[in-house]
N, C-alpha and C positions, 0 to 999 in steps of 0.2 A: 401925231402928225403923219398924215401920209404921202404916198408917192405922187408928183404930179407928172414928171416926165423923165423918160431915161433915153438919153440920148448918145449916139454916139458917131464920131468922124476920123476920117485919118489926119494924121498930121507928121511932122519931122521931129523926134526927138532930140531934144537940145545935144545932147553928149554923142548921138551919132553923128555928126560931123564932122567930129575926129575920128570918129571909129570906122565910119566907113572908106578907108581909102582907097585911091585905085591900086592897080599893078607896079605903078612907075612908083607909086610918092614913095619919100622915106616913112619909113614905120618906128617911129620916136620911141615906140614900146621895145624894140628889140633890142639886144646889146650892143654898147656903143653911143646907142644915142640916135639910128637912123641906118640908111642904107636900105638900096631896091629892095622891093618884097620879095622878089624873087630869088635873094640871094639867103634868105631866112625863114622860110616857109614853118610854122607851125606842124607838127602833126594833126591828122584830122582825121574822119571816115572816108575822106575819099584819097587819102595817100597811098594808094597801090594804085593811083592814076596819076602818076606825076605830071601830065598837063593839066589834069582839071585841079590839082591838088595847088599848083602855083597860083589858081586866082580862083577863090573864093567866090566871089560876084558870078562865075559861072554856073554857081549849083546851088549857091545859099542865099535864099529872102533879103533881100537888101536891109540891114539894121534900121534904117532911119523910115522904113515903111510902117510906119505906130498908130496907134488908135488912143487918142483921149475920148472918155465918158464922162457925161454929163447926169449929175441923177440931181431934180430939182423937187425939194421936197413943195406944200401947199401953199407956205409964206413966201416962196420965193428962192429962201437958202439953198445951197447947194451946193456937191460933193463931189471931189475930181479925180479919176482914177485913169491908168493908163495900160496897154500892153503891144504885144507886137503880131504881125501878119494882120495889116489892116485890109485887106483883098476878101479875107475868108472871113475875118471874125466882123467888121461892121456891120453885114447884113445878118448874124446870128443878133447880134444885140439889138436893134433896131427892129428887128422883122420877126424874131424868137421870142428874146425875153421883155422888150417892152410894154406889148401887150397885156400881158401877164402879171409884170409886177405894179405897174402903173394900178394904184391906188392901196397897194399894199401898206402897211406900217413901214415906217423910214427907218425903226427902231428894233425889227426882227430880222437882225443880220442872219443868226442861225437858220429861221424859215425859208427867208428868200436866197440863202445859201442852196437849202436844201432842194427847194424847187429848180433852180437853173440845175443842180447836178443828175435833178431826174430826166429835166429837159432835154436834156445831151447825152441821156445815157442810150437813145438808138442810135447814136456816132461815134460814141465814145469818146475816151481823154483825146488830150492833144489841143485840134483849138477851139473846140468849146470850153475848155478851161481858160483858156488863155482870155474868151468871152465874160465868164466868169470873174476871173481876176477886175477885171477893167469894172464891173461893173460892182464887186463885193469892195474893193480899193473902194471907189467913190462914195458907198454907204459907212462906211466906216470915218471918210472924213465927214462925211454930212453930219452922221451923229457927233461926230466933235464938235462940229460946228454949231449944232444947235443946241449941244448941252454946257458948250462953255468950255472945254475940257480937250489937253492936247490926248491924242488916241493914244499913249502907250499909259495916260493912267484910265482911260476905258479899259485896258488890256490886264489890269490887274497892281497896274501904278511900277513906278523906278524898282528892278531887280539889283541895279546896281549903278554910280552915282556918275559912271560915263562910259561907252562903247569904246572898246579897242581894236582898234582893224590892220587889217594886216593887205599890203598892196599886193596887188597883181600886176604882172607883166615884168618882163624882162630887162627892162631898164635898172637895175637894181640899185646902182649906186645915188642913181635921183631919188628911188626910194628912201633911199638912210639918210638922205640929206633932208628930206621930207618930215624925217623923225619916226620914221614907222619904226618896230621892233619884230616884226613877221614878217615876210617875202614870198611872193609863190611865183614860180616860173613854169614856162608855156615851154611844154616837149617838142624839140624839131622832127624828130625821125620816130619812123616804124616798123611794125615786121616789114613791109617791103625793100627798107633799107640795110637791113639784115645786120653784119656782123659794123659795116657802116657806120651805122645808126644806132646800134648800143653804144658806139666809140661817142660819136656828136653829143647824143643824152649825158655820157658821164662827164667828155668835156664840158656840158657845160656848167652842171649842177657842182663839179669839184670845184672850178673855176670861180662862182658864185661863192660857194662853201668859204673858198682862201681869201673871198672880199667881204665876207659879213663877217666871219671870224664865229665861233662859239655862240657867242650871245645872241644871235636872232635865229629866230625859226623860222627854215627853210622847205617848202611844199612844193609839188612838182605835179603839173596839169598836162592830165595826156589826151584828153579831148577827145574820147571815144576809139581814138586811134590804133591799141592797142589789141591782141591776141592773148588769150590767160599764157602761151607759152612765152612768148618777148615780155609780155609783163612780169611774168616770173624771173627770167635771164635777167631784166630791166633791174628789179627789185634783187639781185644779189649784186649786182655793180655797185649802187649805188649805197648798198649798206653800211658803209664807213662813212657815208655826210651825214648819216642821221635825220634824215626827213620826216617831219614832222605825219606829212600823209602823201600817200600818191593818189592822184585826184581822177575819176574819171576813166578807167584805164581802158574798157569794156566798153560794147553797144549797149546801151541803156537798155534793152529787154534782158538782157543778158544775165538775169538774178541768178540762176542754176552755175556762169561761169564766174561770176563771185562767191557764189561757194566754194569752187574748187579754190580759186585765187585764195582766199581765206586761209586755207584748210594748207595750202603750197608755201605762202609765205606769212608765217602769222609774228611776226614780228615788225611787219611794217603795218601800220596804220592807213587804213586805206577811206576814200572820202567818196561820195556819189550821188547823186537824185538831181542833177541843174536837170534834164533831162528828163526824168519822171512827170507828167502834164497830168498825174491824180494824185490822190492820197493814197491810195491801196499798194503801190508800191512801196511808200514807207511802211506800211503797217507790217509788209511781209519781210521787207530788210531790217527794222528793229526785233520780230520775231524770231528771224533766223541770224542776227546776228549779224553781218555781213561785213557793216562799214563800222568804224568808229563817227566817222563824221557825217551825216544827212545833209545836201546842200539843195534843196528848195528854191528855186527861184517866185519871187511872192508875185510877181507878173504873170507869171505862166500855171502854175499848179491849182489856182481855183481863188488867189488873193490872200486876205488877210486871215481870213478865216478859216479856210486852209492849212496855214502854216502851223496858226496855235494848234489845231489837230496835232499835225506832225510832233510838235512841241512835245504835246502831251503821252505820242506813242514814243516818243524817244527817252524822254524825263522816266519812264519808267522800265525801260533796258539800259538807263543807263548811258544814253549815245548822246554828242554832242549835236545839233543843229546848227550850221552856218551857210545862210540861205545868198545862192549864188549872186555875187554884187549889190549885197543887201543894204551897204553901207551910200550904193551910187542914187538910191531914193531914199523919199522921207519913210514912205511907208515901211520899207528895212530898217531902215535907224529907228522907229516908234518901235517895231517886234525885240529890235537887239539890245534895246533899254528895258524892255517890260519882262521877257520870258527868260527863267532862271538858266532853260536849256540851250543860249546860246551865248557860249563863251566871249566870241570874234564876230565883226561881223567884215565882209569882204569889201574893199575898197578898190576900184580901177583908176590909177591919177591919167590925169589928162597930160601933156607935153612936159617935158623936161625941161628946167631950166626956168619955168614961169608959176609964177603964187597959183597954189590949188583953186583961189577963185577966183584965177584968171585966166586958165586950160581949161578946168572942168565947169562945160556948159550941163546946167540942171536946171531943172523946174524949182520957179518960187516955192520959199522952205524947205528946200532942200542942205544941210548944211555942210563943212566940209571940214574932213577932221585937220586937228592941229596937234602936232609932234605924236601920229598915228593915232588920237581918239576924239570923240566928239560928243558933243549931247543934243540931241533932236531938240 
């Protein structure tokens, strides 16, 4: 069967309508339950700007700016794949890879894998991958859909009988009511905020620590935000709550300063790659060692095909895979059933206080875990 058409347009992602909110709304993700944004701010790359740092919308791609693909095999069937920065990446697919793949086999994911990544290699990663993802997602559902078969047993069939996820965001007590049994919480402060801001960090992850008790495991997302020296200071505060990993701490180019970080505090468990837009940076972080945990997002890094790569350079150093918000599409939840090498997969709840499938807007077949696990 081959290709007939690959199409692609922007659209509004369902679950960005709560994500993207302005300056004023409350932010149901932060502690409490709400409260200005401005009185909560995240840590991020742009905190040593404390004006642009309180509003987001000033610097960063509006979330709900998304691109669905369209890949329509020769009977008709057809394959639905989606990612983000619909501006830049529509006319790579439409005006790049369409021409090219169009008449290709529907069935040689590896091939037409390989071709887009030559395609893009005089611009490199970033959002030709992200072109990529949109487009390798949708072949991968097409094959399921023409072979009859859901994709995580294309993938290799069930590693294990249900995904376990673990919630994001700082609402934490909605989380436990949720059922989750893992937590991760979003770093407020930075080196900018100095001796400040290691205070805010440890209140708030002790704080957490004294509401989940022992038994959940608790993770800590610093958003690029961080300095290898504040993340060192960071990671000696917080050593008595026992966190699971610290996520993120570094600018994602930064592999040389997670070396050092490694090598400074090797007793915390550190997590990374949402960031990463190829494969070759996992290939040199499971060789060198760096993280414990690879976090891949399957929208951005190249798709589905993509990840199992990563899978398979992790599966054999040994590292965990748990690809960023994996658990908020289908396409994460088919990888987080099929591949041995991802323990967890990431869950973002939508509003506090309202049934998960009635906050969290998704796309059809999307599913949504109950008492924190699920099955695709």
């Amino acid at each position: 069967m081959r290709i007939k058409e690959v199409r692609a347009a922007p659209i509004r992602r369902p679950e960005a309508i709560f994500l993207n909110w302005t300056p004023n709304e409350p932010d149901h993700r932060r502690p409490g339950g709400g409260g200005p944004k401005d009185l909560w701010d995240w840590a991020n790359p742009m905190s040593r700007y404390p004006k642009v740092k309180a509003d987001r919308s000033l610097w960063r791609l509006s979330p709900d700016r998304n691109v669905a693909c369209i890949v329509t095999a020769e009977d008709g069937t057809w394959g639905f794949g989606s990612t983000s920065y619909e501006g830049s990446v529509v006319p790579i697919i439409n005006e790049q890879f369409a021409p090219v793949l169009i008449g290709e086999e529907c069935m040689a994911t590896e091939k037409l894998w390989d071709m887009m990544y030559r395609m893009t290699s005089p611009y490199g990663p970033g959002l030709g991958n992200c072109a990529m993802s949109a487009v390798d997602i949708a072949l991968w559902d097409l094959k399921g859909k023409l072979l009859g078969r859901p994709v995580y047993e294309l993938l290799g069939g069930p590693a294990r009988e249900k995904v376990i996820c673990y919630a994001s965001g700082n609402n934490t007590e909605w989380n436990m009511e949720l059922g989750f049994k893992a937590t991760k919480l979003f770093c407020p402060a930075g080196p900018a905020d100095g001796l400040a801001g290691l205070d805010a960090n440890e209140e708030l992850v002790s704080r957490t620590r004294d509401l989940v008790g022992t038994g959940v495991e608790l993770m800590l997302d610093c958003w690029m935000a961080l300095d290898v020296e504040f993340a060192v200071r960071l990671a000696e505060r917080l050593r008595p709550y026992d966190l699971k990993w610290m996520e993120d701490c570094l600018m994602p180019e930064d592999l040389d300063g997670y070396v050092e970080l490694r090598k400074r505090i090797p007793w915390q468990s550190l997590g990374t790659g949402e960031h990463w837009f190829s494969i070759l940076p996992f290939f040199s972080a499971t060789s060198r060692r760096i993280a414990e945990v690879l976090q891949p997002d399957v929208n951005w890094v190249g798709g589905i095909t993509a990840v199992v790569k990563i899978c398979h350079y992790a599966e054999a150093a040994g590292i965990s895979v748990i690809p960023h918000c994996g658990g908020n599409v289908a396409e994460g939840q088919h990888l987080a059933l099929a591949m041995p090498s991802m323990p967890w997969a990431e869950f973002g709840p939508g509003a506090p206080n309202v049934p998960l499938v009635e906050s969290f807007r998704r796309f059809p077949g999307t599913v949504v875990p109950e008492s924190g696990c699920l099955v695709p």
